[in-house]
N, CA, C and O of each residue as an XYZ file, in Angstrom:
312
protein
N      12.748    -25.821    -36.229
C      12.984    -26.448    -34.940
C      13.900    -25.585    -34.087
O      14.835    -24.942    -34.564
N      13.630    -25.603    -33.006
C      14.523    -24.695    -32.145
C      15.880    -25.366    -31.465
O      15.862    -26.363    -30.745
N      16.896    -24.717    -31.789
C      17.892    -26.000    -31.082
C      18.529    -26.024    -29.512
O      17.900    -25.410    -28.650
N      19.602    -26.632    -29.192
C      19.949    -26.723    -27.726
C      20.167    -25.094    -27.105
O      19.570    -24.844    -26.058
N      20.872    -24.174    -27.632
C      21.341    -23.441    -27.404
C      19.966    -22.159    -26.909
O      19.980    -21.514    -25.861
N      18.887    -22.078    -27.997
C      17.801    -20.933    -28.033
C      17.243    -21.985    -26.473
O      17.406    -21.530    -25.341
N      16.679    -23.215    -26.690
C      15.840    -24.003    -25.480
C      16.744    -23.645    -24.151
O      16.078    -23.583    -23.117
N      18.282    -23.378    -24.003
C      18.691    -23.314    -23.165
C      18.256    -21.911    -22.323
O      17.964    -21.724    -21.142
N      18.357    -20.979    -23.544
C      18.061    -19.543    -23.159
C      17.046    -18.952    -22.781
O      17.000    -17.916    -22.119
N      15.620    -19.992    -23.442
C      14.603    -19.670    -23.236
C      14.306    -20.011    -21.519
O      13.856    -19.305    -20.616
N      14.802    -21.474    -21.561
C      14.800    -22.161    -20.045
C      15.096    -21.083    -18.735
O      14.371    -20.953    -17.748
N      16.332    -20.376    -19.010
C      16.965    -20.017    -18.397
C      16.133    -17.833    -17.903
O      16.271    -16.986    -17.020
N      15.452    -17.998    -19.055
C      14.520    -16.722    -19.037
C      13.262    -17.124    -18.475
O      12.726    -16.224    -17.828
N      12.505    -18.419    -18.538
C      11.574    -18.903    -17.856
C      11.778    -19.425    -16.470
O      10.714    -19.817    -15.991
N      12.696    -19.541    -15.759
C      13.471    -19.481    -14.472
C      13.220    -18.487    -13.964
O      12.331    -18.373    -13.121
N      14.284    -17.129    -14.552
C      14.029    -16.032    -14.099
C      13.252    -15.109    -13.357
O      13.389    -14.407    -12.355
N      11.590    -15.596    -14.988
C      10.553    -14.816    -14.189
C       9.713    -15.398    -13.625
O       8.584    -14.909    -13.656
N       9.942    -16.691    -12.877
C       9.578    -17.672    -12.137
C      10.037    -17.352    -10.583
O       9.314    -17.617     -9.622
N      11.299    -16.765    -10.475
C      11.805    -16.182     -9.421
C      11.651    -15.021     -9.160
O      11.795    -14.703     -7.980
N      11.263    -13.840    -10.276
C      10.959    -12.926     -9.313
C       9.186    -13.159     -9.433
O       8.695    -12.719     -8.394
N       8.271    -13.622    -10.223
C       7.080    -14.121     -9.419
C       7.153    -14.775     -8.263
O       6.290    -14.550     -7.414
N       8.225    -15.735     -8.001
C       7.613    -16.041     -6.592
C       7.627    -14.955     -5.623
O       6.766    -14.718     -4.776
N       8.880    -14.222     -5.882
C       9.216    -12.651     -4.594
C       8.205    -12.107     -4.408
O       7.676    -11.898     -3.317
N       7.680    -11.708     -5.847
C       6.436    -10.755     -5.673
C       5.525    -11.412     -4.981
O       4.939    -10.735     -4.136
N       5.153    -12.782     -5.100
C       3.773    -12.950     -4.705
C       4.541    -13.195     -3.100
O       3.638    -13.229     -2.264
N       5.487    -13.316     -2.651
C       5.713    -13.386     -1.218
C       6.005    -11.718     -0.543
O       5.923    -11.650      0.684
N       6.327    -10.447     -1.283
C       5.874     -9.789     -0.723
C       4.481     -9.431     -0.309
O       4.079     -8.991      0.768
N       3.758     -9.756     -1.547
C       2.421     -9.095     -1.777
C       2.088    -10.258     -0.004
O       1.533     -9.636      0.901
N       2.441    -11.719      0.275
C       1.561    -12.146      1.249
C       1.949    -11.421      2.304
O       1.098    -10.695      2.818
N       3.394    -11.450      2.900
C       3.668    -10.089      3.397
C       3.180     -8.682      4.097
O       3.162     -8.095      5.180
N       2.797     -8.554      2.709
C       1.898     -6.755      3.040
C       0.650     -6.889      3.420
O      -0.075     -6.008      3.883
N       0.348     -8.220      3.185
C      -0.889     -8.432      3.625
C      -1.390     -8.617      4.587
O      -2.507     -8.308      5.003
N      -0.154     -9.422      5.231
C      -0.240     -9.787      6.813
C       0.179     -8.912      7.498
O       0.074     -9.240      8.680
N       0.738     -7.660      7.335
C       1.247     -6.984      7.975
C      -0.319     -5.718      7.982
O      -0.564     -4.978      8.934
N      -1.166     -5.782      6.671
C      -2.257     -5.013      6.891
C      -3.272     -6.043      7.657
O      -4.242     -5.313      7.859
N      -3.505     -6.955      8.042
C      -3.676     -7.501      8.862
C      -3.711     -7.768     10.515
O      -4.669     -8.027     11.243
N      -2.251     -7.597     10.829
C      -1.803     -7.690     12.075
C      -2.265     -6.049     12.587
O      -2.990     -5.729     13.530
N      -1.454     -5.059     11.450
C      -1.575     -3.859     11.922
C      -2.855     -2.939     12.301
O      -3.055     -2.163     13.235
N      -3.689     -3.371     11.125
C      -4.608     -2.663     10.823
C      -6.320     -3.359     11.091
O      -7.292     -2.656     11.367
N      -6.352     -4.826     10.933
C      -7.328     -5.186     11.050
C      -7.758     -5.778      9.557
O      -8.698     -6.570      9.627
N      -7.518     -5.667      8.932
C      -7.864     -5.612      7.315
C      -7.638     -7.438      6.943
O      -6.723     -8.238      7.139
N      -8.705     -7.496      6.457
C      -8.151     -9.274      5.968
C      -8.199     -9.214      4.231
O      -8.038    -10.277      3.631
N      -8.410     -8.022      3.499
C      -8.664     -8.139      2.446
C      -7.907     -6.861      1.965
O      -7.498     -6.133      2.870
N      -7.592     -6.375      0.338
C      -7.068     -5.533     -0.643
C      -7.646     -4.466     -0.342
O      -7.138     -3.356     -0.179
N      -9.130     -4.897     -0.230
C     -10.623     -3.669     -0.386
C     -10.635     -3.404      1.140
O     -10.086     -2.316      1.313
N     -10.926     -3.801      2.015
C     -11.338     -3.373      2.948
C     -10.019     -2.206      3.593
O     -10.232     -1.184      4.245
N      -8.515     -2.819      3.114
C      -7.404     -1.499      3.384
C      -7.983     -0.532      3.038
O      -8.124      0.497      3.699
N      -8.477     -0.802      1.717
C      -9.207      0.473      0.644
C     -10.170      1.309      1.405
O     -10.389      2.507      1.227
N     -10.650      0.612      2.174
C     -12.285      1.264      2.704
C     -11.343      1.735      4.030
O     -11.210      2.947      4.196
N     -10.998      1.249      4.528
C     -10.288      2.296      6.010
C      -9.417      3.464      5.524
O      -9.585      4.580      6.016
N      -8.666      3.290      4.753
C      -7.717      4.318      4.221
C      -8.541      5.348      3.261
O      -8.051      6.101      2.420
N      -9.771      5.208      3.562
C     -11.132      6.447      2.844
C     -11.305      6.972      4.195
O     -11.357      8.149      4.551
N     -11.384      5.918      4.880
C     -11.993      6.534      6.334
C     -11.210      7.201      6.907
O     -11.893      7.968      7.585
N      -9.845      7.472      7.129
C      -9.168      7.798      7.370
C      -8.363      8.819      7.341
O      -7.703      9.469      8.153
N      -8.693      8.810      5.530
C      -8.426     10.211      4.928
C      -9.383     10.906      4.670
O      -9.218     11.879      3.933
N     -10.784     10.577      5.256
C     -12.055     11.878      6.161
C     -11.712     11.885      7.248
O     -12.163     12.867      7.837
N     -10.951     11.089      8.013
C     -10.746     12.042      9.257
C      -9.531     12.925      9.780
O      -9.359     13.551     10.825
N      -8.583     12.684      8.386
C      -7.463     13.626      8.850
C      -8.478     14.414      8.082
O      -9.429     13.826      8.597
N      -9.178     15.446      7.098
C      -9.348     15.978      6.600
C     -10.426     16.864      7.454
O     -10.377     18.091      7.372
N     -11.095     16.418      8.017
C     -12.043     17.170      9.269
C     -10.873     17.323     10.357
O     -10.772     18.370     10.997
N     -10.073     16.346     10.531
C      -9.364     17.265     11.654
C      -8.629     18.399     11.073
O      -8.538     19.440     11.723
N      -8.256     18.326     10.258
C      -7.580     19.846      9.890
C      -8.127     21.041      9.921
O      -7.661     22.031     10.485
N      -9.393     20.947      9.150
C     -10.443     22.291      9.202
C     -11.234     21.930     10.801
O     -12.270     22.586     10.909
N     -10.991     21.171     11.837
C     -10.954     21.630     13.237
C      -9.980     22.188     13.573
O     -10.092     23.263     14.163
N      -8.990     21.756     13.363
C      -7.877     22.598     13.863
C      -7.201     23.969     13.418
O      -6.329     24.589     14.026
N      -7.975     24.380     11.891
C      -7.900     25.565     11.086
C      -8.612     26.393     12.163
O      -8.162     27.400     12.709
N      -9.778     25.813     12.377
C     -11.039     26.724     12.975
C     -10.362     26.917     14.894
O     -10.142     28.057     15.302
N     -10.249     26.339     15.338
C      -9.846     26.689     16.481
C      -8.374     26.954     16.714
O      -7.969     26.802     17.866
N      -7.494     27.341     15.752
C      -6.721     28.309     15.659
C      -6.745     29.970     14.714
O      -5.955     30.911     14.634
N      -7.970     29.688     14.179
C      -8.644     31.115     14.444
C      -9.250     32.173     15.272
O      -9.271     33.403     15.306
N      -9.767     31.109     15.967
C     -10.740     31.534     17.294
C      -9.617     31.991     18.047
O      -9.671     32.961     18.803
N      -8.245     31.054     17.773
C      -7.290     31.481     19.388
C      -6.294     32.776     18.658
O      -5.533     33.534     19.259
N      -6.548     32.737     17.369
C      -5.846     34.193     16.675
C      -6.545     35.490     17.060
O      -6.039     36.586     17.303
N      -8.138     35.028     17.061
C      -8.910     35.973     16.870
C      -8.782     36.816     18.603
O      -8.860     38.015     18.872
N      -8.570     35.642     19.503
C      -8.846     36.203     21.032
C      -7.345     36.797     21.369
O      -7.263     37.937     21.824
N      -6.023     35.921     21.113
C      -4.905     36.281     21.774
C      -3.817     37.112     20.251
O      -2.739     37.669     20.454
N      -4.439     36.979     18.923
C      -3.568     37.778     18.402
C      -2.764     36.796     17.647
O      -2.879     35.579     17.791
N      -2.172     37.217     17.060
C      -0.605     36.168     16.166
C       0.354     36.133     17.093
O       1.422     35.570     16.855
């Protein structure tokens, strides 16, 4: 049998991670609404799917901007 003292401790550890679950799940609503407001996103996945899209288009802009600072090396020099 478990007595007053272990039930107290256990209580007192089941509190705990009762409180920081609630934090977490109130950041997580949080980040959500904030990918929401900011971004458009009503879902986990769809952040997922813009932040693909996104990181193809910084990635083409760079090799545009590689390429037409060649062209302007190539005409005016370093």
């Amino acid at each position: 049998m478990i007595d007053l003292r272990r039930y107290q401790e256990l209580k007192k550890d089941v509190d705990r991670q009762q409180r920081l679950l609630d934090r977490a799940e109130g950041a997580l609503e949080q980040l959500e609404e904030r990918l929401k407001d900011e971004f458009g996103c009503d879902t986990i996945e769809s952040a997922k799917k813009l932040l693909a899209k996104k990181e193809k288009e910084s990635v083409a802009a760079g090799k545009a901007f590689e390429k037409s600072l060649e062209a302007f090396e190539e005409e005016w020099g370093e």
